[in-house]
C-alpha positions in Angstrom: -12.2 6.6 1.3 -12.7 3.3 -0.5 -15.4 0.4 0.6 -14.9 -2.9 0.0 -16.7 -5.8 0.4 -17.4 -6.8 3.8 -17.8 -3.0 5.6 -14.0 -2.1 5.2 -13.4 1.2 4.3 -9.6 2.4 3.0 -8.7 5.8 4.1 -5.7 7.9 4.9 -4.0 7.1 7.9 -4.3 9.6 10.9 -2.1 9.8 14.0 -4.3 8.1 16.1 -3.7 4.9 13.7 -0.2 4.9 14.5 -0.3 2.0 17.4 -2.8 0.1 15.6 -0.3 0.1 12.5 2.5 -0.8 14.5 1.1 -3.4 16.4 -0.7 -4.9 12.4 3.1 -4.7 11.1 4.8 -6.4 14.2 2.1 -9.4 14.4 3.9 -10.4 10.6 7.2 -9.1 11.5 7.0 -11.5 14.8 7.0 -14.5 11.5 9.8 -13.1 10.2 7.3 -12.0 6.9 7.8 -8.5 7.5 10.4 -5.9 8.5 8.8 -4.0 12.0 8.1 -0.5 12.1 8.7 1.7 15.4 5.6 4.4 16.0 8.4 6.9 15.7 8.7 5.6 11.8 5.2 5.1 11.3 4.4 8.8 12.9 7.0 10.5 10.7 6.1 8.8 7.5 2.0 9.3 8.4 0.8 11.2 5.7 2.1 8.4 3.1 0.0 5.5 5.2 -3.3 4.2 4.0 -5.5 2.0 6.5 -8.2 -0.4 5.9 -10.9 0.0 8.7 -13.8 -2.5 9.3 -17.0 -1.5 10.7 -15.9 -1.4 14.4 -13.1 0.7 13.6 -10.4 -1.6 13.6 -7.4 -1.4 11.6 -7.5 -4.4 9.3 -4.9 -3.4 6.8 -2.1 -0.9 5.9 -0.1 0.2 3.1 2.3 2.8 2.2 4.3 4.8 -0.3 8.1 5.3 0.2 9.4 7.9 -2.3 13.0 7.7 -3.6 12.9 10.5 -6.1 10.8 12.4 -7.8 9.9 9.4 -10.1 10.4 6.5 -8.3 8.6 4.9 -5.2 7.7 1.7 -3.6 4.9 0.4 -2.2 5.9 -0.6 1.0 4.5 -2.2 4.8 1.2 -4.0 3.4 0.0 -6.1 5.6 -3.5 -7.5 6.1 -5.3 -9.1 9.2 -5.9 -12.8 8.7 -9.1 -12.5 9.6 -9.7 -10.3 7.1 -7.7 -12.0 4.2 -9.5 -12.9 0.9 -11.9 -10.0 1.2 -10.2 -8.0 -1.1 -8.9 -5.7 1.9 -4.7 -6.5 0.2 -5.8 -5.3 -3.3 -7.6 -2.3 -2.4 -4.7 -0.8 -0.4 -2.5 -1.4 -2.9 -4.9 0.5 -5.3 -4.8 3.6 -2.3 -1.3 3.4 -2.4 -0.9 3.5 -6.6 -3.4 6.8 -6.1 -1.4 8.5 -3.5 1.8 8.1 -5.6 -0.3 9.0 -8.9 -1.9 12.5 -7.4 1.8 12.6 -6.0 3.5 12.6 -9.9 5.0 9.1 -9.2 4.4 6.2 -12.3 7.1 4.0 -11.6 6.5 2.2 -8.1 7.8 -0.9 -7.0 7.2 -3.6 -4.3 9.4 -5.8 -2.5 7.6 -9.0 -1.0 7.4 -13.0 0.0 3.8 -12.9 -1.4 4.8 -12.9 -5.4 1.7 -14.5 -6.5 -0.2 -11.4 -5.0 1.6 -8.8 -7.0 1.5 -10.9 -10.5 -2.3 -11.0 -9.8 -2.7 -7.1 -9.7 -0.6 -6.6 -12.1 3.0 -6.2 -11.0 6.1 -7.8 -13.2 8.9 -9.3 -11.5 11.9 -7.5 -12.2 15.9 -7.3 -10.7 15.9 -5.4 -7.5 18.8 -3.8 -9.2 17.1 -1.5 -11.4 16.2 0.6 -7.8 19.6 1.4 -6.6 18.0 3.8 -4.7 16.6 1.5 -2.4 19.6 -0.5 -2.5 21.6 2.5 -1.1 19.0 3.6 1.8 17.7 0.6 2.8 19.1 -2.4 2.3 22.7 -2.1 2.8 21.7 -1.5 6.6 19.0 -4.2 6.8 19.7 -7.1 8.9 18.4 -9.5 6.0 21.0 -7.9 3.5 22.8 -10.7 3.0 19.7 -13.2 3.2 17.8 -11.3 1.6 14.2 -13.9 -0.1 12.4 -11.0 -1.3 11.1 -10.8 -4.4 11.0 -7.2 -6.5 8.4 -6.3 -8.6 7.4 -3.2 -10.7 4.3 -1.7 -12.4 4.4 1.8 -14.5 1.2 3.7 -13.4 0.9 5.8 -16.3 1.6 3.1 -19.2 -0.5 0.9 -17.3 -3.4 1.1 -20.0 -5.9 -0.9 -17.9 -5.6 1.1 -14.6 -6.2 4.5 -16.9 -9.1 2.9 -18.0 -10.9 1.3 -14.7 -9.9 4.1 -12.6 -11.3 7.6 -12.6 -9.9 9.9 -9.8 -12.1 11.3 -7.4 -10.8 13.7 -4.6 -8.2 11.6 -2.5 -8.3 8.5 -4.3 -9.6 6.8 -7.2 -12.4 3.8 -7.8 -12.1 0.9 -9.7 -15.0 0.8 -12.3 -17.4 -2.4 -11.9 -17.1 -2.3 -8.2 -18.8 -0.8 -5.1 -16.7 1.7 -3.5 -17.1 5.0 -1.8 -14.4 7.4 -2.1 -13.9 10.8 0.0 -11.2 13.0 0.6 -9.4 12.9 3.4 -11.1 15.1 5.2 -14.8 13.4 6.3 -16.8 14.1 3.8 -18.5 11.2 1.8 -19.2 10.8 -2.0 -20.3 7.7 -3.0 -19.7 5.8 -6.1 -20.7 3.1 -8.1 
C-alpha cells in the first residue's frame, strides 16, 4: 500500500473494486479518452489492478498490467478522478503498476495514451507502436479505433532505468519512492510504514 499526498492510499485491487473500476473507466470512456472495460474483464484480469483509495474509501484511480510475454507488458486502464487530479494520485499508480510487473520479471512495459505529456514526465520515451506486435495482434486489430487510431506509444525499460533502481527500494508488495511519504504493505492488511 502506497500513501500519497492528500489521504490516498494505492493498493491491490480486490473484487469488491470491480464496479467502482468500471464505473472510474466508463466516466472517461463516455469522452471517448478511454477504451471501457466490462466487470467481466475487470474481474478476470483482478489480480493485475491497482486502485487508488481516498480516505472515505472511494476509488479515485486505477491502473493495470497487461502481460504479452514473459518480457513484455503494458501499463494499461489508468485513469484518475478529476477531483483528484494533480495530487499525484496518476504517478503513483503508475509506479504500483512498474512494481507489479517488476516482482512479476517484466522490464520492458509500455503505455498507450492521449496524455503524452504525462508519460514524458515520469519517464516514458515515445516510441513506434510497432515494436509491440504483440499488442498489435491481440488488441488492436479488433478495436473499433483501429483504423483511427490517436494514441500515442510509449516505453520505459524497468531494469536499465538507473534512476528508478536508485529511488525505489522494494518492500513487500510494492516499492517506495525515496524522498517521499508513503506507506507500503502487502497485500494482505498489514501496514509498514515508510519514509
Amino acid at each position: 500500500m502506497k500513501h500519497t499526498g492528500g489521504g490516498v492510499v494505492v493498493r491491490r485491487a480486490r473484487l469488491e473494486d470491480v464496479e467502482p473500476i468500471v464505473r472510474l473507466i466508463g466516466a472517461f470512456a463516455d469522452e471517448a479518452l478511454m477504451l471501457r472495460r466490462t466487470p467481466e474483464m475487470v474481474e478476470l484480469a483482478i489480480d493485475d489492478y491497482v486502485v487508488a483509495v481516498d480516505a472515505w474509501g472511494r476509488v479515485v484511480g486505477c491502473g493495470a498490467l497487461k502481460e504479452y510475454s514473459p518480457s513484455v507488458a503494458e501499463v494499461a486502464a489508468i485513469a484518475v478522478s478529476r477531483d483528484a487530479h494533480g495530487q499525484g494520485v496518476g504517478r503513483a499508480i503508475v509506479g504500483a503498476v512498474e512494481a507489479l510487473a517488476i516482482k512479476r520479471g517484466t522490464f520492458d512495459v509500455f503505455a498507450l495514451t492521449l496524455q503524452p505529456d504525462f508519460f514524458s514526465a515520469i519517464g516514458y520515451e515515445r516510441v513506434d507502436r510497432a515494436r509491440y506486435p504483440e499488442k498489435i495482434r491481440r488488441d488492436c486489430l479488433a478495436c473499433a479505433r483501429r483504423f483511427a487510431c490517436d494514441e500515442y506509444c510509449f516505453a520505459k525499460n524497468l531494469q536499465v532505468d538507473a534512476s528508478i533502481a536508485a529511488q525505489r527500494r522494494v518492500v513487500g508488495d510494492g516499492f517506495v519512492h525515496s524522498g517521499s511519504s508513503a506507506t507500503i504493505a502487502p497485500r494482505h492488511d498489514e501496514r509498514r510504514q515508510v519514509a
